[in-house]
Structures are given as C-alpha cells and as structure tokens.
C-alpha positions as a Markdown table, in Angstrom:
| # | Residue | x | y | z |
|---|---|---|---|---|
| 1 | Unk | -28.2 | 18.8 | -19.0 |
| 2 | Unk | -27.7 | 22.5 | -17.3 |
| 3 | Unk | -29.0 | 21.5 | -14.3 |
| 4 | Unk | -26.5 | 18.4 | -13.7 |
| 5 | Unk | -23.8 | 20.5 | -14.2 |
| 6 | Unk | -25.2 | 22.9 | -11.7 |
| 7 | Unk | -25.5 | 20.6 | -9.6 |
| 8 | Unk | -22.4 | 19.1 | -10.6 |
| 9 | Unk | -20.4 | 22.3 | -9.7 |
| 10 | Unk | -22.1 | 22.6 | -6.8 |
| 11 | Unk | -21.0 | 19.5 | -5.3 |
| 12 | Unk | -17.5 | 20.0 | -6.1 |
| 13 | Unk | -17.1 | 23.4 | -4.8 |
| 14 | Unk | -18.8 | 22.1 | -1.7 |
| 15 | Unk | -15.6 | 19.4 | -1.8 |
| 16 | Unk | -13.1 | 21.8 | -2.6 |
| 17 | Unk | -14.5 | 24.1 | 0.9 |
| 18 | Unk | -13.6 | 20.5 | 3.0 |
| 19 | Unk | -10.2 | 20.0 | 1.4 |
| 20 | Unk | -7.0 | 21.1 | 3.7 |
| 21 | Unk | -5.4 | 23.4 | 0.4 |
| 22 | Unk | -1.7 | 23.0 | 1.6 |
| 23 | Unk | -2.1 | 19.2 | 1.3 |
| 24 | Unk | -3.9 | 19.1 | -2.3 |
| 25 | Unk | -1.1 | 21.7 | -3.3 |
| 26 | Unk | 1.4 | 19.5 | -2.1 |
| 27 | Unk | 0.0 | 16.4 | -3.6 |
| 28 | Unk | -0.6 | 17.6 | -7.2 |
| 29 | Unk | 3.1 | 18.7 | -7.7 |
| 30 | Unk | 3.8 | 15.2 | -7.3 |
| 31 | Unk | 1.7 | 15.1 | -10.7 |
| 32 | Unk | 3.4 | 18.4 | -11.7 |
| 33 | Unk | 7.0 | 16.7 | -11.7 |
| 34 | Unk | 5.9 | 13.6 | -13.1 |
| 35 | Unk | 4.2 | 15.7 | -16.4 |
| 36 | Unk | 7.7 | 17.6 | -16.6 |
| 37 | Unk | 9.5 | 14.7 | -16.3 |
| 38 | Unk | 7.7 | 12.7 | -19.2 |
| 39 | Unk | 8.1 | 12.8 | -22.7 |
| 40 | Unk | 5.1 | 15.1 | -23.4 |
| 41 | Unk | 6.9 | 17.7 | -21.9 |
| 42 | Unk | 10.4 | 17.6 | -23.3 |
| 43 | Unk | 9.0 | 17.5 | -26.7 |
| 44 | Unk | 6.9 | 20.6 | -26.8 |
| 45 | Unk | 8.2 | 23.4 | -28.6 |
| 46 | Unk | 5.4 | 25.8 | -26.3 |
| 47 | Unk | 3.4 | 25.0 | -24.0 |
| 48 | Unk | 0.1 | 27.1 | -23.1 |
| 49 | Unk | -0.4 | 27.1 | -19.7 |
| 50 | Unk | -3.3 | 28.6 | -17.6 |
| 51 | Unk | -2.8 | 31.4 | -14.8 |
| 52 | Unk | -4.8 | 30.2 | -11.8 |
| 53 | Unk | -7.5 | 32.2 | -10.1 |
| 54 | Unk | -7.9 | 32.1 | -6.3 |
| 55 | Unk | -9.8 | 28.6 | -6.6 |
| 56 | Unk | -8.3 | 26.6 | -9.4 |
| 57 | Unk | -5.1 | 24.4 | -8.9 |
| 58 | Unk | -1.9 | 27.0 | -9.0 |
| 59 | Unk | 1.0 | 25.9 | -11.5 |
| 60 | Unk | 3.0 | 28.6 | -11.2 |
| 61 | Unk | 5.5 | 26.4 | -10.2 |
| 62 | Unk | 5.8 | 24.5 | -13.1 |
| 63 | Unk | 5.4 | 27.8 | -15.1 |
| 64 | Unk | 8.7 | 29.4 | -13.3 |
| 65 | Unk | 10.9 | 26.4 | -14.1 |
| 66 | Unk | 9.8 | 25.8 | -17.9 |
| 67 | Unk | 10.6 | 29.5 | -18.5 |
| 68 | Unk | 13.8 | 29.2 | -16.7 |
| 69 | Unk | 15.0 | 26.1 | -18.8 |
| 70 | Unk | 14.0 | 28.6 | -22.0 |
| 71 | Unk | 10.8 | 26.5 | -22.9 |
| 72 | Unk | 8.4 | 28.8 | -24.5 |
| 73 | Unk | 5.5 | 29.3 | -22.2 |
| 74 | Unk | 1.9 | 31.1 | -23.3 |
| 75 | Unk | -0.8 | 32.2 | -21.4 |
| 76 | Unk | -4.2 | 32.8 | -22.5 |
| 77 | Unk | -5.7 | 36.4 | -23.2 |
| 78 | Unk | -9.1 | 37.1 | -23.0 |
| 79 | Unk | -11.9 | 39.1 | -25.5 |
| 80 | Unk | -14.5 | 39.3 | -22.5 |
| 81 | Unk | -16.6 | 41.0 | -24.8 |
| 82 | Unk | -16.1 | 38.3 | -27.6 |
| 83 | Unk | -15.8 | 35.2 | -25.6 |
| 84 | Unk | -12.3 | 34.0 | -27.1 |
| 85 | Unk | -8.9 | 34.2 | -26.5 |
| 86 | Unk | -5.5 | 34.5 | -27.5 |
| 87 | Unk | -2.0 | 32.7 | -26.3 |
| 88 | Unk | -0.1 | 35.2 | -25.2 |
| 89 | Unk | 3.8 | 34.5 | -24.8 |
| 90 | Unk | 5.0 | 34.7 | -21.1 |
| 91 | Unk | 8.3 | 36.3 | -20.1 |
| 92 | Unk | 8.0 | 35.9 | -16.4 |
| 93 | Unk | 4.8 | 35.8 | -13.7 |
| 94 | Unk | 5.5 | 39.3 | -12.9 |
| 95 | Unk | 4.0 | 40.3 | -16.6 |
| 96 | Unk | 0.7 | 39.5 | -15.5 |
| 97 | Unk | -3.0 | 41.5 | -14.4 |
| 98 | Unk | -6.2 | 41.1 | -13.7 |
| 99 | Unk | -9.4 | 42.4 | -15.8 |
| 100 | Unk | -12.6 | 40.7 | -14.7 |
| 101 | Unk | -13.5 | 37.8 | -12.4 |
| 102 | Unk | -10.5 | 37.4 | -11.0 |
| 103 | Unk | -8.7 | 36.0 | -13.8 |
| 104 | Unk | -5.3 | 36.6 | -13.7 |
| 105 | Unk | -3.9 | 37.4 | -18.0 |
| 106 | Unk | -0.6 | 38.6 | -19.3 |
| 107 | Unk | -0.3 | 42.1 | -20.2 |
| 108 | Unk | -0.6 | 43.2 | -23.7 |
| 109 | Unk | 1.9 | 42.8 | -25.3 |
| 110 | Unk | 1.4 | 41.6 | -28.8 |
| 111 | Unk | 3.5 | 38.9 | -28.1 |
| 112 | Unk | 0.9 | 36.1 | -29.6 |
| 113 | Unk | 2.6 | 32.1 | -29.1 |
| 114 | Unk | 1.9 | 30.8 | -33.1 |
| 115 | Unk | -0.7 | 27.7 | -32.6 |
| 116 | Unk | 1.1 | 25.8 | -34.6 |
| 117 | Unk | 4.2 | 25.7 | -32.3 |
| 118 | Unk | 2.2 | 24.6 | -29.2 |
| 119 | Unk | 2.2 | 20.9 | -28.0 |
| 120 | Unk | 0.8 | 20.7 | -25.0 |
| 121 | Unk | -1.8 | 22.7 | -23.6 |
| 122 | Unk | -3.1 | 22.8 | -19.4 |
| 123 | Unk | -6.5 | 23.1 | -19.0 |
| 124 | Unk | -8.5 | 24.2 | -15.8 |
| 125 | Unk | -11.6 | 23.4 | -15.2 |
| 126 | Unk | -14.3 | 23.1 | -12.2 |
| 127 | Unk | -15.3 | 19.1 | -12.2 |
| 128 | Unk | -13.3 | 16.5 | -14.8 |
| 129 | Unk | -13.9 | 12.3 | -15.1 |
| 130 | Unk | -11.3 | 9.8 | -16.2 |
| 131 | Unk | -12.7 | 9.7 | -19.5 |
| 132 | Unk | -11.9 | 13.1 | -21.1 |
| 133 | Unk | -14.8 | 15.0 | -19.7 |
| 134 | Unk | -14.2 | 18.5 | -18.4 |
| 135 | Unk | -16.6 | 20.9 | -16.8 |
| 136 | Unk | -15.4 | 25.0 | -16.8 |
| 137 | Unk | -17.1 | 27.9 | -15.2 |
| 138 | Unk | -19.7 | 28.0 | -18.3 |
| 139 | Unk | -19.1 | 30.6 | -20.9 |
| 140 | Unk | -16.7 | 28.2 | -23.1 |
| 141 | Unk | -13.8 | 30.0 | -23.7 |
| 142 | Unk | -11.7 | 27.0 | -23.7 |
| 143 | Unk | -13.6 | 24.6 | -25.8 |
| 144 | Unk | -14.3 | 27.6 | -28.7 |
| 145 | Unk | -10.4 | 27.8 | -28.5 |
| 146 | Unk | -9.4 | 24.0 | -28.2 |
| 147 | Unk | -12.0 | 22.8 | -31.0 |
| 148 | Unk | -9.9 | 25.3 | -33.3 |
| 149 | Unk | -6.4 | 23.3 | -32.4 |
| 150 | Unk | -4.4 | 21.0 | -34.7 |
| 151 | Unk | -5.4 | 17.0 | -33.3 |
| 152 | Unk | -1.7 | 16.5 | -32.8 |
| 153 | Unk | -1.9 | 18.8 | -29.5 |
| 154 | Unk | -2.4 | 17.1 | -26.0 |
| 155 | Unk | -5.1 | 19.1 | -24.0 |
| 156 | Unk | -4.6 | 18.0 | -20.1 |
| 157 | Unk | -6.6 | 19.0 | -17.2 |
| 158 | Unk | -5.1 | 20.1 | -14.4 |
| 159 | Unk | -6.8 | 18.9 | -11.2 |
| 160 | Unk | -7.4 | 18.2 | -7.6 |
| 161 | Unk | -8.4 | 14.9 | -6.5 |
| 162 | Unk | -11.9 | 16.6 | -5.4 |
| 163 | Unk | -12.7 | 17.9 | -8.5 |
| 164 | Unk | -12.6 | 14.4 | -10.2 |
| 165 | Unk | -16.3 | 13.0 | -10.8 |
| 166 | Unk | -17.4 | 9.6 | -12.1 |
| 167 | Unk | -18.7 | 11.3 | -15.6 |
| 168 | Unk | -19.3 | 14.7 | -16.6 |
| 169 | Unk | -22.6 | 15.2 | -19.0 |
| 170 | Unk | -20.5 | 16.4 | -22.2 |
| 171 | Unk | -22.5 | 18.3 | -25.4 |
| 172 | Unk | -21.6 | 18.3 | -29.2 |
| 173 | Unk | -19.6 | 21.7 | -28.9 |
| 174 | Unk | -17.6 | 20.2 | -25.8 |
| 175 | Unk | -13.6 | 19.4 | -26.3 |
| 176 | Unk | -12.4 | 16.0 | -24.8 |
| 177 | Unk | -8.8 | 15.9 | -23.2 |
| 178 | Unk | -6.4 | 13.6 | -23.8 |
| 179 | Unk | -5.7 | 13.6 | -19.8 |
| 180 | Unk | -5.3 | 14.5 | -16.7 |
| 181 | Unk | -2.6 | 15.7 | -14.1 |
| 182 | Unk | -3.9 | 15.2 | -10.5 |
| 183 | Unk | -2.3 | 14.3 | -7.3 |
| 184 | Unk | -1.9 | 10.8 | -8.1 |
| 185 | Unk | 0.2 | 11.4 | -11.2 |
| 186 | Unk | -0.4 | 11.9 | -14.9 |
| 187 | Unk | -2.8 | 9.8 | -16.8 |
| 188 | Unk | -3.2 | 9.9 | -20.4 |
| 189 | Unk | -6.5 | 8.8 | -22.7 |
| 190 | Unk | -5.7 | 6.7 | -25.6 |
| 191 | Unk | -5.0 | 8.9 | -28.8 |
| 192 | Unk | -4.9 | 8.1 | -32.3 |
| 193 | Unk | -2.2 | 10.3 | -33.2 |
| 194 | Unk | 0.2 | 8.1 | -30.9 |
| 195 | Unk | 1.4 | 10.7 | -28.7 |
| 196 | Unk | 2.3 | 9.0 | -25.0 |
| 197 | Unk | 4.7 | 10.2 | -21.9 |
C-alpha cells in the first residue's frame, strides 16, 4: 500500500507541474463561495482552517472574509517533535510564521479554539477521490487529530481538480471526509448525523 501512494503522489505532483495556477486559483473560489454560501458555513460556531504552503490550494481568501464577518477562525499548530497539533485561534494572516517545511502556523499565542466549538474543519491534502479518501504528505498529523473529533464535525478537503483520483488506498488509522470543495463546487458524502449545505 506505500508504494501506490508513492506512486499516487507522484502522479499528481507531476499534474499539479502541467496545471496553469492562476486558472485552478480562479476556478476553486468558485467552490470557495459556494462553501460560504451554504448552510455548513453559516452554522459553524469556528471553523479550523488550514494555512497553505507554497503547493497546496490557498484559502486565504475565504480566511480574510470569515474573520472579517467575526466568525471564529483556527489554524492548526504543530508539535513537530510529537507529531500533533493544536487549533490555534486566528486574529488576522499577519499573525502567522514558518517553522519547518514550509508550513506556514500562527504564532504562539495560547490562544487554543475549544474542539468542541468547531464545526467545520478544511483539510489539505496531496491526492483525494469522491469517496472520502484523502492522501497527505505522510506523517499523519491530520488523521491523529481528526480521529480525536466529535462525529458531528464536517471534515472537507480542499482541492484542485488535479489532485482528484479515482480511489485513494485508505488504512484502519486513516479519517474519511465528509467532502470536498474543488473547482467544480462543493460536494458532500452522505452522513449519518444529517448535516447537509
């Protein structure tokens, strides 16, 4: 299973190289605006939201405005060492650095967003199928944190059309999403706890 996602990786960074950037930026806010306008959005009390590294979908964007409208907006915070991390509450994208690999983190600020407030969390990820399936950069940070969240919040992946693949191989330890936001819109998986746009 470690080598298809190698190779898995591999052939979506190789699409990601071919793809014009302006025009994949361009086509996933349409997805963006259509995730702030649905219901998902308007009834989260927080939202935890990713910072984007040089090669992962930017929704700064969306970031900015949910602040402005005085929406509570986390970020996560990263034990390196550990291989965890925290929510960290936002104030603005200025409050922001970089400590290894290019992942951009707030600052320290003991600010930490309560888990049980957040509703909606935004996912990156390398390679992602219609099914749930998500593929990150392989040290798991995200599902260790995920797996430890209430059922009742909606995990997304944020992605560009080039990054979706017809399945990605998925282990025990491995968190599904509920959905994704791409450049053709939002789609959501079928939940049991009900929760829809």
């Amino acid at each position: 299973m470690r080598a298809q996602k190698r190779a898995i990786r591999a052939d979506v960074r190789a699409r990601l190289a071919s793809v014009d950037a302006g025009a994949a930026a361009t086509a996933l806010e349409g997805g963006l605006a259509a995730l702030e306008s649905s219901g998902l959005w308007a009834r989260a009390a927080s939202v935890l939201a990713y910072l984007a590294t040089d090669d992962e979908p930017s929704i700064d964007g969306l970031i900015e405005r949910g602040l402005r409208s005085g929406m509570s907006v986390a970020a996560p915070r990263m034990d390196w060492d550990a291989g965890t991390m925290r929510a960290l509450r936002l104030r603005d994208l200025g409050d922001v650095e970089v400590r290894r690999h290019g992942v951009r983190e707030p600052i320290e600020t003991g600010d930490v967003e309560p888990l049980d407030l957040v509703g909606l969390v935004l996912v990156p990820g390398v390679a992602f199928d219609k099914q749930g399936g998500r593929l990150g950069r392989g040290a798991g940070f995200y599902d260790r944190f995920l797996a430890g969240m209430d059922g009742r919040v909606v995990k997304l992946g944020v992605a560009h059309e080039a990054q979706i693949v017809e399945h990605v191989p998925m282990e025990t330890h491995d968190v599904r999403l509920d959905g994704l936001v791409t450049g053709g819109g939002l789609m959501l998986l079928p939940r049991d706890t009900g929760s829809e746009a």
